[in-house]
TIFI-584668 format. One line per field, with one value per residue: residue number from 1; residue in three letters; x, y, z of N, C-alpha, C in turn. Coordinates in pm, whole numbers. Layout:
BEGIN
num [NUM,...]
residuo [ALA,...]
n.px [X,...]
n.py [Y,...]
n.pz [Z,...]
ca.px [X,...]
ca.py [Y,...]
ca.pz [Z,...]
c.px [X,...]
c.py [Y,...]
c.pz [Z,...]
***
This chain:
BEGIN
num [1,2,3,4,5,6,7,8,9,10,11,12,13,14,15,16,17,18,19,20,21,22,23,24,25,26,27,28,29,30,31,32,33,34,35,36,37,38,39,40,41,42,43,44,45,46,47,48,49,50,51,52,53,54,55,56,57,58,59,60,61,62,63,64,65,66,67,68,69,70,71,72,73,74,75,76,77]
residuo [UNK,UNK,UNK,UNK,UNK,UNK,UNK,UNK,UNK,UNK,UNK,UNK,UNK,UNK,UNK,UNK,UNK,UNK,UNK,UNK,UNK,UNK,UNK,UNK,UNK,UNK,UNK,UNK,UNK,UNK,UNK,UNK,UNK,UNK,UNK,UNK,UNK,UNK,UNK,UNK,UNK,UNK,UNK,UNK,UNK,UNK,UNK,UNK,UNK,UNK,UNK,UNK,UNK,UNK,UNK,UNK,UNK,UNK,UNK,UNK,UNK,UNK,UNK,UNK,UNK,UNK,UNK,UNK,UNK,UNK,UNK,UNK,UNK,UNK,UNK,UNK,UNK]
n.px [12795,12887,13251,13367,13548,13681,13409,13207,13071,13199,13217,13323,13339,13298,13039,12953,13046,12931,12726,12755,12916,12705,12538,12689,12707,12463,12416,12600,12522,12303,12318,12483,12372,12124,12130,12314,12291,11994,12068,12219,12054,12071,11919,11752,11758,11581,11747,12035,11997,11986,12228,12376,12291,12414,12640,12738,12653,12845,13035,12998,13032,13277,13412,13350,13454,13725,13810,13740,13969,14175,14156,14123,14389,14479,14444,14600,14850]
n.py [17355,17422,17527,17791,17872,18145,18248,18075,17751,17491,17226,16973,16941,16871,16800,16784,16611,16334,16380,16532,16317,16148,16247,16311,16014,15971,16100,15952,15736,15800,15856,15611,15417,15444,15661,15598,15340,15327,15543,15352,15147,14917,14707,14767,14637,14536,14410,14459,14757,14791,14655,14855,15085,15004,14998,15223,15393,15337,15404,15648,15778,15679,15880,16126,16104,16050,16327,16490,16421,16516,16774,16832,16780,17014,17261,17237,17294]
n.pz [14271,13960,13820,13678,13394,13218,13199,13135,13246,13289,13096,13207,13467,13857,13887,13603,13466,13406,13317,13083,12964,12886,12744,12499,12450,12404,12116,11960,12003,11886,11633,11540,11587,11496,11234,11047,11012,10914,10634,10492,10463,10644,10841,11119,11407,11760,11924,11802,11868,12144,12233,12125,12303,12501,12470,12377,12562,12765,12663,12624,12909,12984,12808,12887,13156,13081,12994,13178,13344,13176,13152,13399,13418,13321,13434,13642,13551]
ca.px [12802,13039,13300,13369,13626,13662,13276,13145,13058,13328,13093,13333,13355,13278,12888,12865,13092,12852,12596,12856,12984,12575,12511,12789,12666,12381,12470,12671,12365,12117,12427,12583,12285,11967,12099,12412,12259,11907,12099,12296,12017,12050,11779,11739,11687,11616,11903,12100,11939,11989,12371,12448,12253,12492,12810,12784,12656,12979,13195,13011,13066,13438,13452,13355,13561,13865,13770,13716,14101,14245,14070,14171,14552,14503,14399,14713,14959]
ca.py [17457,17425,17628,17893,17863,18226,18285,17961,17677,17362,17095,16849,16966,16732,16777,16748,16505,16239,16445,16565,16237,16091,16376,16260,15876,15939,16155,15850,15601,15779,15842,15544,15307,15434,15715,15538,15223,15324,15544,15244,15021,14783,14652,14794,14545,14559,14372,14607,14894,14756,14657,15020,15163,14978,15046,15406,15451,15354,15466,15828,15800,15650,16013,16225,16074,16091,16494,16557,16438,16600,16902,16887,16820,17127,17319,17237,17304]
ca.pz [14169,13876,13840,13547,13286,13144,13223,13104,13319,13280,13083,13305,13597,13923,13847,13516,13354,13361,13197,12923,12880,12859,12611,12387,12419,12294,12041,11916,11941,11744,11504,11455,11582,11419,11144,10950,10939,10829,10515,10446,10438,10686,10951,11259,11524,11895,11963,11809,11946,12295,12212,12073,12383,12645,12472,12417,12729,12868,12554,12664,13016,12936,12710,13002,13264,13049,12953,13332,13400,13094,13230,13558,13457,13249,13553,13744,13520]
c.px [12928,13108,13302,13508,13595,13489,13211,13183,13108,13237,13172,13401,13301,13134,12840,12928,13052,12755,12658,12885,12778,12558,12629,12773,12556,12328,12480,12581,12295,12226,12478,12507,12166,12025,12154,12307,12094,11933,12214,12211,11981,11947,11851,11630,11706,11762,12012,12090,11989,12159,12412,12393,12374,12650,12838,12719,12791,13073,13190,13085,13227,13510,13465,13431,13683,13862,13765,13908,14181,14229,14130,14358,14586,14511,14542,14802,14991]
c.py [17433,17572,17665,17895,18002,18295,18193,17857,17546,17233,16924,16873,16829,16716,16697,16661,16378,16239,16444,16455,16135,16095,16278,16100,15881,16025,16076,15752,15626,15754,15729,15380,15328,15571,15650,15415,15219,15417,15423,15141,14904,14787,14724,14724,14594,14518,14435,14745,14861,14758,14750,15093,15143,15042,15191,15483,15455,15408,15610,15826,15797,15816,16134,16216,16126,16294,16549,16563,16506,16726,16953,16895,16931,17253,17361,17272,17478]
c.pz [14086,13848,13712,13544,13224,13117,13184,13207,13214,13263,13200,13427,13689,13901,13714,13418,13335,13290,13090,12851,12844,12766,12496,12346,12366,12208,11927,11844,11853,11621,11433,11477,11517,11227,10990,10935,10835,10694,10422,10450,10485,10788,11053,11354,11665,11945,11927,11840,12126,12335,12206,12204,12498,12589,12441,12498,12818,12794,12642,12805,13058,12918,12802,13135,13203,13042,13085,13373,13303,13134,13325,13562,13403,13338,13566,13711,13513]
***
């Protein structure tokens, strides 16, 4: 069970900061792999679809790890 922040449940808590940081990867992807480039014009290839899937998979997960320890040193202090 995550815990509550002021009556809201702590998007990075120990449960869910892999979700949060998921959520935010692919967020990113459709954003910055399928929306920017098809109003700008350019091709959308698998290979770049596949490329943009792996790296903001880990950018997100990167995003939610860090947000979990900022979090938690926020906690402590």
């Amino acid at each position: 069970m995550s815990k509550s922040f002021y009556g809201i449940k702590e998007p990075f808590s120990k449960e869910n900061w892999m979700k949060s940081g998921l959520v935010y990867g692919a967020m990113m992807f459709v954003t910055m792999g399928i929306i920017f480039p098809y109003v700008d014009g350019e091709e959308i290839t698998l290979k770049n679809l596949a490329f943009g899937l792996i790296v903001w998979a880990l950018a997100g997960l990167a995003f939610g790890f860090t947000m979990k320890k900022f979090f938690d040193k926020q906690k402590s202090k």
